[in-house]
C-alpha positions as CSV (number, residue, x, y, z in Angstrom):
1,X,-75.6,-34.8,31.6
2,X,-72.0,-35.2,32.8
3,X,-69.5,-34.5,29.9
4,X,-67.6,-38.3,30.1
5,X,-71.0,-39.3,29.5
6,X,-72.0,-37.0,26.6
7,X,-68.7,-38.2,24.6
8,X,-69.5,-41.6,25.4
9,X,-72.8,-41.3,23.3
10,X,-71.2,-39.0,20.8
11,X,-68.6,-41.6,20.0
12,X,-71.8,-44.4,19.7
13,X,-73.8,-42.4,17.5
14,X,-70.4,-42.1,15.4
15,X,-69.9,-45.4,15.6
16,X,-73.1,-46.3,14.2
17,X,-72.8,-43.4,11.3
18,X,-69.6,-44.9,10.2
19,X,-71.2,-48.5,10.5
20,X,-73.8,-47.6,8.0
21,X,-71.6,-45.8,5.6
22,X,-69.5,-49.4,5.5
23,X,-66.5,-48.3,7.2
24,X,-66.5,-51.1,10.0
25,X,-67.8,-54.5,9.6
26,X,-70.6,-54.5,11.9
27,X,-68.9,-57.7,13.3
28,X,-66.5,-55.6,15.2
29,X,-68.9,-54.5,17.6
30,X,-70.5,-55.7,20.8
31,X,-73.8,-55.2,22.5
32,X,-73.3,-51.9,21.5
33,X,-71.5,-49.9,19.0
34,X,-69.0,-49.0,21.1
35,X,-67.2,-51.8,21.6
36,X,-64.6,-52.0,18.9
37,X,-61.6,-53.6,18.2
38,X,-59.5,-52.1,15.5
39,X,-58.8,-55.4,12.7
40,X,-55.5,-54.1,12.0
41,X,-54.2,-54.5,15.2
42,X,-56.2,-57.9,15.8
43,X,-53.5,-59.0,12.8
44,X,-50.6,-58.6,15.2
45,X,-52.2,-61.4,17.3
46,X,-52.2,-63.9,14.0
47,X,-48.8,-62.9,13.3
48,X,-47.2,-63.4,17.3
49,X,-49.0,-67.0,17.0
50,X,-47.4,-67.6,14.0
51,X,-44.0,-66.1,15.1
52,X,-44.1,-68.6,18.4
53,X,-44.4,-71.7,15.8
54,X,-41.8,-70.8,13.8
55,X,-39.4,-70.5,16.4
56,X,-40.8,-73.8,17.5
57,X,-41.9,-72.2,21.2
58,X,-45.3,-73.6,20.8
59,X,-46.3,-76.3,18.4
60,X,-49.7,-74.5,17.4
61,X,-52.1,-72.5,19.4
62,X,-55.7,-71.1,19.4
63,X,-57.1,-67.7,20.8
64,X,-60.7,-66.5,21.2
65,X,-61.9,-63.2,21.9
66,X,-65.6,-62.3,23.2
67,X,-66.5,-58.7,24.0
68,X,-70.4,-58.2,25.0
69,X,-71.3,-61.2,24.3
70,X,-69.9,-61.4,20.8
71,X,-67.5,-63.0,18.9
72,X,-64.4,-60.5,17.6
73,X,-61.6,-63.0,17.0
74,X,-60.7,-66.4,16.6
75,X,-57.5,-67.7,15.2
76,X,-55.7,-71.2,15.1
77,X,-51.6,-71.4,13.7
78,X,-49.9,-73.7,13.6
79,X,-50.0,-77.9,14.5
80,X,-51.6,-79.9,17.2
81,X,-49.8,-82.8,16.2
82,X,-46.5,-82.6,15.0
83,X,-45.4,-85.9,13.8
84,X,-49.0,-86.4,12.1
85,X,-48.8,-83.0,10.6
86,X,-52.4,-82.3,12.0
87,X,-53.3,-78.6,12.4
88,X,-54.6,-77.3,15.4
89,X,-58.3,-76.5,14.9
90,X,-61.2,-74.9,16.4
91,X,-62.6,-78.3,17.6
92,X,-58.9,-79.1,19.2
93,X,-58.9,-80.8,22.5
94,X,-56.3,-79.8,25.1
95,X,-55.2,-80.7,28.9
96,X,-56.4,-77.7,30.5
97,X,-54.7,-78.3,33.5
98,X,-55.3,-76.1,36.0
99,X,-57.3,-73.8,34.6
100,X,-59.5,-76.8,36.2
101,X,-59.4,-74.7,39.8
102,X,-62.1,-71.7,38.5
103,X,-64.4,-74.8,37.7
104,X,-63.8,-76.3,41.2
105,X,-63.9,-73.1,43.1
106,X,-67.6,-72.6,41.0
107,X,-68.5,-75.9,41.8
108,X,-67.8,-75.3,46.0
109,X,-69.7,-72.0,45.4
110,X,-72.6,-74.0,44.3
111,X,-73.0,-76.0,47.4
112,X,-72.3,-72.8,49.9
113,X,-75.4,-71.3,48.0
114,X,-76.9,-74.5,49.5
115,X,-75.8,-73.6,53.5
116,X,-73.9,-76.9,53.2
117,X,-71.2,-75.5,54.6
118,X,-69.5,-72.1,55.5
119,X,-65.9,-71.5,54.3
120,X,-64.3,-70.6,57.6
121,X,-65.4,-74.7,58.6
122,X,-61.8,-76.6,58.7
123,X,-61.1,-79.0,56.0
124,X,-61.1,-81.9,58.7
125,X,-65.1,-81.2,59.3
126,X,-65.5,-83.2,55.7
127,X,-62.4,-84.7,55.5
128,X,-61.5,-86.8,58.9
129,X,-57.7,-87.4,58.0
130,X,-56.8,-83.8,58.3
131,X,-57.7,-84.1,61.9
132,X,-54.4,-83.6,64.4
133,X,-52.5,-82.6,61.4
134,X,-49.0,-81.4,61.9
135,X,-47.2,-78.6,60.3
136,X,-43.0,-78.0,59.6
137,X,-41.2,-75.6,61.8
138,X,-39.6,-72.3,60.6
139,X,-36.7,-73.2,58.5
140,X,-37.6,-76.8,58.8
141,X,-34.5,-79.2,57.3
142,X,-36.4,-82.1,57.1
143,X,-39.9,-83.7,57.4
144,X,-39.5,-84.5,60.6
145,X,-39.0,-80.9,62.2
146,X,-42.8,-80.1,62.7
147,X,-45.6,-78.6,65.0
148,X,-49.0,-79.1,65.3
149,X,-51.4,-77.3,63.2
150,X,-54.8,-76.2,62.8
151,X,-56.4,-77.7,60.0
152,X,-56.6,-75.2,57.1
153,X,-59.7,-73.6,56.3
154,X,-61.9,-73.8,53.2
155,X,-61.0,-70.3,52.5
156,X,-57.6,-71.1,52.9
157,X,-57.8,-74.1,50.1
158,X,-59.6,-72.3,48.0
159,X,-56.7,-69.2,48.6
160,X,-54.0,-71.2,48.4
161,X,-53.0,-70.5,52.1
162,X,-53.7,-73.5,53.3
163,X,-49.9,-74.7,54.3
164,X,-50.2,-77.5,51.4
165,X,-47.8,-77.1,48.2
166,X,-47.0,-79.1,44.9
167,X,-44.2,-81.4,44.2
168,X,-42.4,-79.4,41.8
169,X,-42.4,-76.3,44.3
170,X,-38.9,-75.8,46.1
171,X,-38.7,-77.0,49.9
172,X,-39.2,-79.9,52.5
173,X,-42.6,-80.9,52.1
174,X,-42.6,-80.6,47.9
175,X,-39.6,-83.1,48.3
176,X,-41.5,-85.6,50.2
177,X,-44.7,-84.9,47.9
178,X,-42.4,-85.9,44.9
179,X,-40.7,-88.7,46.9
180,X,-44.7,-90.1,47.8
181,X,-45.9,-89.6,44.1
182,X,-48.1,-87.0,45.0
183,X,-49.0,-85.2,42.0
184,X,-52.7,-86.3,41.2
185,X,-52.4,-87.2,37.7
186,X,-55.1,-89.0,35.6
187,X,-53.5,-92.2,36.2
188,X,-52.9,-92.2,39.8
189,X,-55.8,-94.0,41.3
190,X,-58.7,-92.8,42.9
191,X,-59.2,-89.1,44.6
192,X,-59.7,-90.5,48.0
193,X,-56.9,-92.8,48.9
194,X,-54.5,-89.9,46.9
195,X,-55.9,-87.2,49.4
196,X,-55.7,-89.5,52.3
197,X,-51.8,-90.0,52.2
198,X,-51.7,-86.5,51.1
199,X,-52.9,-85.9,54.9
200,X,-50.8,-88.0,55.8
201,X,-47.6,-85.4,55.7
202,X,-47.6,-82.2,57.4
203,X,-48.2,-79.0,56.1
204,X,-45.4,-76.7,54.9
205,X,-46.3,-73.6,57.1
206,X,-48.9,-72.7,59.3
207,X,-52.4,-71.8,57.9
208,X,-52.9,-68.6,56.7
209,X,-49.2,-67.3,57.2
210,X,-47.9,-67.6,53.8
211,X,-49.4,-67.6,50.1
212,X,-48.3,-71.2,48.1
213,X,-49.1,-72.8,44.7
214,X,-50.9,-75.7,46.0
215,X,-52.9,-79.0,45.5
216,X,-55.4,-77.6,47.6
217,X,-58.0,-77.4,44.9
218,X,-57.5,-81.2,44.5
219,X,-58.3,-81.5,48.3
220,X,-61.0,-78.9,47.5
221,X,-62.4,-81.8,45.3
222,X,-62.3,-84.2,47.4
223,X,-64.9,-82.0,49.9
224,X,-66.9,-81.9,46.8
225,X,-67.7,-85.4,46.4
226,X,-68.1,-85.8,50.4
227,X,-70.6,-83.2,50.7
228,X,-72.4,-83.9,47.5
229,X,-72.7,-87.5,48.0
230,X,-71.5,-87.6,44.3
231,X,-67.7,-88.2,42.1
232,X,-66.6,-85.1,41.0
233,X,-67.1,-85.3,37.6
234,X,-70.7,-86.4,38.4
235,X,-71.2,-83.2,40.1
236,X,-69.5,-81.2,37.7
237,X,-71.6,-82.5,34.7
238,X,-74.6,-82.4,36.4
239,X,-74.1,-79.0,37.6
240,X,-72.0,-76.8,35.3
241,X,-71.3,-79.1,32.1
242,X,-74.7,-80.0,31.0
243,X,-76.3,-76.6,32.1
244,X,-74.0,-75.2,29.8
245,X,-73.8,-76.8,27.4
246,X,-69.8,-78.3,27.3
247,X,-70.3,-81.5,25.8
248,X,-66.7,-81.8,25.3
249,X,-65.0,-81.0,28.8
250,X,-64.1,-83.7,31.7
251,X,-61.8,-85.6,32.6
252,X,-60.9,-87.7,30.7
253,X,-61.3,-87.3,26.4
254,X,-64.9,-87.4,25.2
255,X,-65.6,-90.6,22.9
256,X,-64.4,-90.7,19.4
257,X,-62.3,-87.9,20.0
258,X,-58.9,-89.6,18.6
259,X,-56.6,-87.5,17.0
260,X,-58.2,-84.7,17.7
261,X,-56.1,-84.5,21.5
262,X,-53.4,-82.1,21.1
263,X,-49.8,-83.4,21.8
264,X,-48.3,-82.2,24.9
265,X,-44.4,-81.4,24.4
266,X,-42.0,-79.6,26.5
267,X,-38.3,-77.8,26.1
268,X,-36.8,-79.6,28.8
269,X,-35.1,-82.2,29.0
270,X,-36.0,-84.4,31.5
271,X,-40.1,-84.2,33.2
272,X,-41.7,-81.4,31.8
273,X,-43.4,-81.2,35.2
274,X,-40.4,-81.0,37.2
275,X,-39.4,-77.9,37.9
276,X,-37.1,-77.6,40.4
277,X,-34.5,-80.3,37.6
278,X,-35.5,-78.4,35.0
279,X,-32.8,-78.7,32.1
280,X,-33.4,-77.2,28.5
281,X,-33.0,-79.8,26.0
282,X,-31.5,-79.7,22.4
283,X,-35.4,-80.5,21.2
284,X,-37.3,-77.5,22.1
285,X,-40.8,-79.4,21.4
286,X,-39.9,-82.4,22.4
287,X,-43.0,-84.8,22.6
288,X,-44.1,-85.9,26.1
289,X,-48.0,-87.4,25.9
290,X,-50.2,-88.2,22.9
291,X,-53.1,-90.2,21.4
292,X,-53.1,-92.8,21.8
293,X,-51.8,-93.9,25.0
294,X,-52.6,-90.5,26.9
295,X,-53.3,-91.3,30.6
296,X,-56.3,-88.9,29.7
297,X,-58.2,-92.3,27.6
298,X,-59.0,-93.5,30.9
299,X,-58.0,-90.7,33.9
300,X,-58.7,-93.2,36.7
301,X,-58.2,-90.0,39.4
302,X,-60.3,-87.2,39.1
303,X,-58.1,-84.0,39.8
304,X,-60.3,-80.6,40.9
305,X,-56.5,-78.8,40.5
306,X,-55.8,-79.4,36.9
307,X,-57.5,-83.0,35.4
308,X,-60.1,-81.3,32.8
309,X,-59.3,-81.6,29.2
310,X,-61.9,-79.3,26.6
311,X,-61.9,-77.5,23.6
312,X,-61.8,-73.3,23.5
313,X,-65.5,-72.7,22.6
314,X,-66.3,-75.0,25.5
315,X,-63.7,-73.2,27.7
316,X,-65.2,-69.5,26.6
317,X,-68.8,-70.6,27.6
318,X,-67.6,-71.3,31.1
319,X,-65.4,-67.9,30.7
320,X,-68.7,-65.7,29.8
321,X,-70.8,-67.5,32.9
322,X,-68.2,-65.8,34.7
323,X,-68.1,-62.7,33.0
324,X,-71.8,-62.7,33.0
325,X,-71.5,-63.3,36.8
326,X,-73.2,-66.4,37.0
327,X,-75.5,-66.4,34.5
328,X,-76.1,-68.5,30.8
329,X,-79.2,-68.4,29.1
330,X,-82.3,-69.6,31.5
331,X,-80.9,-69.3,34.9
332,X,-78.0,-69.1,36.7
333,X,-74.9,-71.4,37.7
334,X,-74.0,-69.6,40.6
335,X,-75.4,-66.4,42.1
336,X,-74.3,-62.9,40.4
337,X,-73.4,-61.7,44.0
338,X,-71.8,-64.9,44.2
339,X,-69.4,-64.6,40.9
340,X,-68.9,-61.1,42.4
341,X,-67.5,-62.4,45.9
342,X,-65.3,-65.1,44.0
343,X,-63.8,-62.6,41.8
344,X,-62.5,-60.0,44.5
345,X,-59.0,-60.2,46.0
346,X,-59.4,-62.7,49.2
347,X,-55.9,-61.8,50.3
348,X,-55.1,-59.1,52.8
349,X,-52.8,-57.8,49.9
350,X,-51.4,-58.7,46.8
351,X,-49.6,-62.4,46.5
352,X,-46.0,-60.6,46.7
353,X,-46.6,-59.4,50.8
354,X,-47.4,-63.0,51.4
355,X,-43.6,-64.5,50.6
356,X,-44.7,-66.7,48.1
357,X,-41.7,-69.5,47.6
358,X,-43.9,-71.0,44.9
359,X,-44.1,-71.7,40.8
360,X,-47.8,-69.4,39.8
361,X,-49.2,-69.0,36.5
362,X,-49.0,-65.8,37.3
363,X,-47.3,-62.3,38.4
364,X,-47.3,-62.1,42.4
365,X,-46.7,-58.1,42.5
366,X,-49.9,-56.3,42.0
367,X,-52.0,-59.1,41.9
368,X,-54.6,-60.2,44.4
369,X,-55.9,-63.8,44.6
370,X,-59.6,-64.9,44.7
371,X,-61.3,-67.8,44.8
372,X,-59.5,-69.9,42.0
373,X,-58.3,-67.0,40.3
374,X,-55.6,-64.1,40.1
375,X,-57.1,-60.7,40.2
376,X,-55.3,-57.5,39.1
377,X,-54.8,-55.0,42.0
378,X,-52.6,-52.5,40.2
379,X,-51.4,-53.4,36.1
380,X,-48.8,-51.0,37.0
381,X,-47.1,-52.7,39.3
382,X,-47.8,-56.3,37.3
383,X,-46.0,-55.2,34.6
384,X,-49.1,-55.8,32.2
385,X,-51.7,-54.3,30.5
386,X,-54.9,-54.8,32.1
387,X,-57.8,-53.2,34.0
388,X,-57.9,-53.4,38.1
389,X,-60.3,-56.5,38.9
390,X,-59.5,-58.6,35.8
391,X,-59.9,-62.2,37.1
392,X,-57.5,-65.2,35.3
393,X,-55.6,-68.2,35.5
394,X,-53.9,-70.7,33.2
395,X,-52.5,-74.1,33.0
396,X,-48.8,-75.3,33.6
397,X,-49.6,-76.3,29.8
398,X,-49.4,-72.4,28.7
399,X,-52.9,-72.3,28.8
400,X,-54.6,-69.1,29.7
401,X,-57.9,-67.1,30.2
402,X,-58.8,-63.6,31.4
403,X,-62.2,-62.3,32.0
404,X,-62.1,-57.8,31.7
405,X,-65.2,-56.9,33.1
406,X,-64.4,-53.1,32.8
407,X,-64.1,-54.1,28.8
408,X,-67.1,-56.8,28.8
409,X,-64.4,-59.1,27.6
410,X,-63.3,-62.7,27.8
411,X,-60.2,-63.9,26.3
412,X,-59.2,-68.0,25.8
413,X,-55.4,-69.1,24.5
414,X,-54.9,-73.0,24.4
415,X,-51.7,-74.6,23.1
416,X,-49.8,-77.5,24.7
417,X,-46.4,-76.8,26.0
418,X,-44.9,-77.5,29.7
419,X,-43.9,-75.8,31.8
420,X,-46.4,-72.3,30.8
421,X,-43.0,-71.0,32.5
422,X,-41.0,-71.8,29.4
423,X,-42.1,-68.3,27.3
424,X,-43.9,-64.4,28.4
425,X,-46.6,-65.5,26.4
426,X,-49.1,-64.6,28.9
427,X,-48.0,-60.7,29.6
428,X,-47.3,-60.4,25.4
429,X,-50.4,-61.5,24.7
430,X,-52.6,-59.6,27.3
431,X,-50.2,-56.1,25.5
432,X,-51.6,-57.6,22.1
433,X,-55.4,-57.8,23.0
434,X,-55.4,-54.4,25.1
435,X,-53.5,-53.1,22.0
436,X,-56.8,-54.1,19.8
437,X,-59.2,-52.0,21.6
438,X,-59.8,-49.2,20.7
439,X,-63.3,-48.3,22.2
């Protein structure tokens, strides 16, 4: 027997000893009794919510820890609502944004298991309008200064190196996007005609050259209902929803859910979407969307990028089918080689070598991207605690989830507060929840 091994059982059988004599809870371990997380330390985590609402950075939050399947942490601070004074609960609802693109990139994966398609096929294969597309020129002053272009691939959608961008990005084409009203929100009409004038501009680089944030995974979406034959929120409740059991995700808010929607607010003072203005106001949770009157009552446009609102014990099921690569109790989502293939790095290396010019939700040095999610090449050189292969992504909302497979771990934060660029949260709170384990 190797000697790594032989301590690894030692430290179990210790485990269990000090379970029976009462020394740790028994709900501090895992599938096995190695997999503990010390409580003390699992305090600090209670106490950094708390600290973020009483410097009003966030208005209230909720995290949720799983580590073999179990339950090791849950904790809510703070307010969902301000100016009701409602906490923010276990049953919150939030705008998860686009931590939407993991359940799109699953739901693509699902009909490639299928042979519907390969992921090489151009985008223009499903979607005609991308056919004869055009793309700027290097250094490109204006719209007009273009080229033509290959359509991008699927892989390159689902990579975000497809030559399409976001409005609130810096550059030519996110300036027309913004000047078009290009930003797929709940209330902007149906998918189809938004993807259609989307097609209509030309992309900001050429296929595959460059690595940028994107509303690919809206186009991505789009595919999705064409190859289906179904909307997208059909085919995502019939497909991943329903099988698992997330009666309380989609897009738009489930009925009777009222109060329970978590205000959005934001520190700036103008759109808390747009970036490239951004100006710090004097409010520092100033209110921007609540119940009622939320554009998410109704979400006429079904957005695969970021138009999913859930709760956390919803958002951890999908999480753990992940983790679990594929699989939930009685079958399987997706494939487990499948999961495995999404959550590799699809890039040829980490986001930095690929001159992003781009708002992420996440580090670009020493971090790979796979299909909808970052994955951690090095920790070292992301600045952040982590083990290599950890697969994530959040919301512009400060949303965020990591899967640690190394660990058997899945981590969900929600809280409601735009731009997720605003505070570290995401690197403190990845320090915290490494901190806690201890075996």
């Amino acid at each position: 027997m190797r000697a790594a091994e032989a301590l690894r059982i030692s430290l179990d059988l210790l485990g269990v000893a000090f379970q029976y004599a009462g020394k740790i809870p028994s709900s501090l371990y895992g599938a096995y009794p190695g997999k503990i997380m010390d409580p003390e330390r699992l305090e600090r985590i209670k106490c950094w919510q708390q600290r973020y609402v009483d410097e009003r950075k966030y208005p209230g939050s909720a995290l949720l820890i799983r580590r073999g399947g179990k339950e090791k942490f849950f904790h809510a601070a703070g307010l969902r609502n301000i100016e009701e004074d409602l906490p923010f609960t276990r049953d919150t609802l939030v705008r998860l944004y686009s931590m939407t693109k993991p359940v799109t990139s699953v739901a693509l994966m699902i009909l490639l298991e299928r042979g519907l398609f390969h992921l090489d096929a151009p985008v223009s294969e499903f979607l005609p309008e991308f056919t004869g597309i055009q793309a700027l020129v290097p250094r490109a002053a204006c719209i007009s200064q273009t080229e033509p272009s290959r359509a991008p691939s699927l892989h390159q959608l689902l990579t975000h190196t497809s030559g399409l961008s976001y409005s609130f990005n810096p550059g030519v084409l996110p300036q027309a996007m913004d000047k078009a009203g290009l930003l797929f929100k709940p209330d902007h009409g149906p998918l189809a005609p938004m993807v259609a004038q989307l097609a209509e501009l030309p992309l900001a680089f050429q296929p595959g050259s460059r690595w940028e944030y994107s509303v690919a995974t809206d186009v991505l979406g789009r595919v999705i209902e064409v190859v289906s034959g179904k909307p997208l929120a059909a085919f995502f409740a019939e497909e991943i929803f329903e099988p698992l059991g997330m009666c309380e995700t989609g897009f738009k808010l489930p009925d009777g859910a009222g109060s329970r929607f978590a205000s959005l607010y934001t520190p700036l003072a103008g759109d808390a979407m747009a970036l490239n203005s951004a100006e710090t106001g004097a409010e520092s949770l100033r209110l921007t969307d609540s119940y009622p009157g939320s554009p998410f009552e109704r979400a006429e446009l079904q957005s695969g990028g970021g138009g999913l609102v859930g709760t956390i014990d919803d958002y951890m099921v999908f999480a753990e089918m992940l983790r679990r690569r594929g699989a939930y109790r009685g079958g399987f989502i997706i494939n487990p080689q499948v999961a495995d293939f999404m959550m590799q790095n699809h890039l040829p290396g980490d986001i930095a070598s690929m001159g992003p010019q781009s708002f992420a939700e996440q580090p670009m040095e020493g971090m790979g991207f796979g299909l909808g999610g970052a994955v951690v090449l090095d920790p070292a050189r992301a600045r952040c605690p982590g083990s290599v292969g950890d697969f994530s992504w959040g919301g512009i909302a400060s949303t965020f989830f990591w899967i640690d497979r190394q660990l058997d771990m899945s981590v969900v934060f929600l809280t409601q507060l735009a731009p997720s660029s605003s505070y570290p949260s995401r690197p403190e709170l990845k320090a915290l929840v490494h901190g806690a384990v201890t075996a």
